[in-house]
C-alpha positions in Angstrom: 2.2 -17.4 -18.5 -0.5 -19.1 -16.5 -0.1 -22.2 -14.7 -4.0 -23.0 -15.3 -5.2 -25.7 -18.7 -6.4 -22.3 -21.4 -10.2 -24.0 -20.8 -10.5 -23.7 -17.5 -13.0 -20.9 -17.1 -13.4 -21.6 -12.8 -11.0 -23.4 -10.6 -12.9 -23.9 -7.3 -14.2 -20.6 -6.1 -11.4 -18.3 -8.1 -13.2 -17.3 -11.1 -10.4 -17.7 -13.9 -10.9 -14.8 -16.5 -8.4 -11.8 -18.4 -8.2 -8.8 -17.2 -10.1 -7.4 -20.2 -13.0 -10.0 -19.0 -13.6 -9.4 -15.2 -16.7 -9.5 -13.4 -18.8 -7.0 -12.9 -22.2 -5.5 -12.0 -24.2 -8.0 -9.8 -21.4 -10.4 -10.4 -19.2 -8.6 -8.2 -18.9 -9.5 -4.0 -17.3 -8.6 -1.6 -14.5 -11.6 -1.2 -14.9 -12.7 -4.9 -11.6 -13.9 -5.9 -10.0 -14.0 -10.1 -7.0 -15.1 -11.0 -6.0 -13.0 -14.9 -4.4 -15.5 -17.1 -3.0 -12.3 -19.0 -1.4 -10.7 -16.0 -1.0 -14.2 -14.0 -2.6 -12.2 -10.6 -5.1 -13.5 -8.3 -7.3 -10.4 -7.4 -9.7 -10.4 -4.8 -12.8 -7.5 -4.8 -12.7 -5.7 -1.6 -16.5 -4.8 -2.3 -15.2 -1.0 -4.5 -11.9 -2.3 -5.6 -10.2 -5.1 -6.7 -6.5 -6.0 -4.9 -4.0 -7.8 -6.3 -3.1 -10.6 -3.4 -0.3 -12.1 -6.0 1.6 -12.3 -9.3 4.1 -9.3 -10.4 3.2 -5.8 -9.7 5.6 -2.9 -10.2 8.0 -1.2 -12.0 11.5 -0.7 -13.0 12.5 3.1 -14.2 15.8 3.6 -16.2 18.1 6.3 -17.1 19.6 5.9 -20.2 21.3 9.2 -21.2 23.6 10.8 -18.9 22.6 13.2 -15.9 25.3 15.5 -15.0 25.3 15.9 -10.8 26.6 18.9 -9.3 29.2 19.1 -6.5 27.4 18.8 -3.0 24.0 19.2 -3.6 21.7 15.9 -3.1 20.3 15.0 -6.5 17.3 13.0 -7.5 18.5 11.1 -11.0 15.3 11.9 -13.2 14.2 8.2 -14.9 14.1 9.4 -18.9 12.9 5.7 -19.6 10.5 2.3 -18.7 11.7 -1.1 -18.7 8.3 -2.3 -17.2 5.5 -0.7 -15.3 3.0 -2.9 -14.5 0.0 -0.5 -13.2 1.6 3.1 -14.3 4.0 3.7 -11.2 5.5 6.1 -13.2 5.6 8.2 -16.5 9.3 9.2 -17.7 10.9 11.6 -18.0 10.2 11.6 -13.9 12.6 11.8 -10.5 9.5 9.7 -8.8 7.9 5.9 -8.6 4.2 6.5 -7.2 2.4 3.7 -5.5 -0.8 3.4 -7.4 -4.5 3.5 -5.6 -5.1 -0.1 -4.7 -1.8 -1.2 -4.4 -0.1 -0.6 -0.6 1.8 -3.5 0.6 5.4 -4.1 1.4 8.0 -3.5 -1.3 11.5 -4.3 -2.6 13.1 -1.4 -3.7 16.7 -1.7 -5.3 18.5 1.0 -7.1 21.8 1.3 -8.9 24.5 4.2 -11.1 27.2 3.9 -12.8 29.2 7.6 -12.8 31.4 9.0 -15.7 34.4 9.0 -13.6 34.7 8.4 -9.3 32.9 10.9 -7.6 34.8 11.1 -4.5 35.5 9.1 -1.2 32.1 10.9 0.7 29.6 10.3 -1.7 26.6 8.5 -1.5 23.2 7.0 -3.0 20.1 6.6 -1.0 16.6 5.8 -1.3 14.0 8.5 -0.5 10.2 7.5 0.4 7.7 10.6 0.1 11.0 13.0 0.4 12.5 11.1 3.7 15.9 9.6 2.9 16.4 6.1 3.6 18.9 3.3 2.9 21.9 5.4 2.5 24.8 3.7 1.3 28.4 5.8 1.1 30.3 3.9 -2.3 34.0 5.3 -1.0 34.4 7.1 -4.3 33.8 4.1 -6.5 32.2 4.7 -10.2 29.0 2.2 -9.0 26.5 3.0 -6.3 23.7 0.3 -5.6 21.7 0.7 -2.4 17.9 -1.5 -1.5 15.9 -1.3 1.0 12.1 -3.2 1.8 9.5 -0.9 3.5 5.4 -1.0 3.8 4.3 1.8 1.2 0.1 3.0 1.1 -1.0 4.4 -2.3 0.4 7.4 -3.1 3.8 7.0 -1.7 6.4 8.3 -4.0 10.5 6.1 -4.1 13.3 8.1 -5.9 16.8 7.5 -6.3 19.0 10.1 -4.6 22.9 10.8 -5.3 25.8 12.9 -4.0 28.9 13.6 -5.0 31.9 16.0 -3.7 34.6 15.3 -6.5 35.2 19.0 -6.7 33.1 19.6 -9.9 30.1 18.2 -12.0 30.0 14.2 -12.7 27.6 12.5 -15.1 25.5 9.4 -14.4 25.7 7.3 -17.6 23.2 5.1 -16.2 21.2 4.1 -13.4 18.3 2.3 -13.0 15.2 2.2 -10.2 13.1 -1.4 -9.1 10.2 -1.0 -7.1 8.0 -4.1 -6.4 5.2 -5.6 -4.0 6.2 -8.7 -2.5 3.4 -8.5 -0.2 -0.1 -6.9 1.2 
């Protein structure tokens, strides 16, 4: 919802426009700055690009059927579903978020499970960046795991949700879900 009157059309030097409107052509600068009253971002061209400098940008991944997770192994719970996805940071079914071109910055990254039954006092859930594990947190054999982290991610950076269990056979994840978004440049 933007905070702007609907017929404002320029608010100082921000050009106020949708994002199906933007400049272009010999409109375009280097330093030109919209704000999208359909996406509420302010955008700045970098003279080949436009950046989003605010507003929401990224995406929340869900699982909503159950994964089964084997005994040891780490396991990556594959998202079979899309709450939001505000620049196509991922396509289910998928074990990966991808930062989209034009979009590094620093994110918040906050994931969460809910297992079948308790899958044993040394398991644990973790955040991986580009296949390096971070923000491990052991859940002492509880049937929730939640774990978040905020790191600087460039384009092309992948986030997935890693789990593992040693409750002496298979478990299911009933659910779990995956956020991933900028909070800064």
């Amino acid at each position: 919802m933007s905070c702007l009157p609907a017929s404002f059309s320029n608010f100082g030097n921000v050009l106020v426009v949708s994002s199906s409107t933007r400049p272009t052509g010999s409109s375009l600068y280097e330093g030109r700055v919209i704000y999208e009253t359909d996406t509420d971002r302010l955008l700045v061209w970098n003279g080949s690009a436009w950046i989003v400098m605010s507003g929401r940008v990224g995406a929340r991944a869900d699982r909503v059927t159950n994964q089964s997770i084997s005994n040891n192994p780490v396991t990556s719970i594959s998202f079979d579903s899309e709450t939001a996805d505000t620049d196509g940071f991922i396509t289910p079914t998928s074990t990966t978020v991808t930062i989209p071109s034009g979009l590094d910055g620093v994110y918040a990254i906050f994931a969460h499970c809910v297992w079948a039954s308790g899958p044993g006092t040394g398991c644990w859930s973790s955040i991986a960046s580009s296949g390096t594990r971070l923000g491990a947190v052991a859940n002492a054999g509880d049937t929730r795991s939640a774990v978040s982290i905020t790191l600087p991610l460039a384009a092309g950076a992948t986030i997935s949700y890693q789990v593992y269990q040693i409750s002496g056979g298979a478990i299911n994840v009933t659910s779990a879900s995956l956020y991933v978004y900028r909070i800064g440049p």
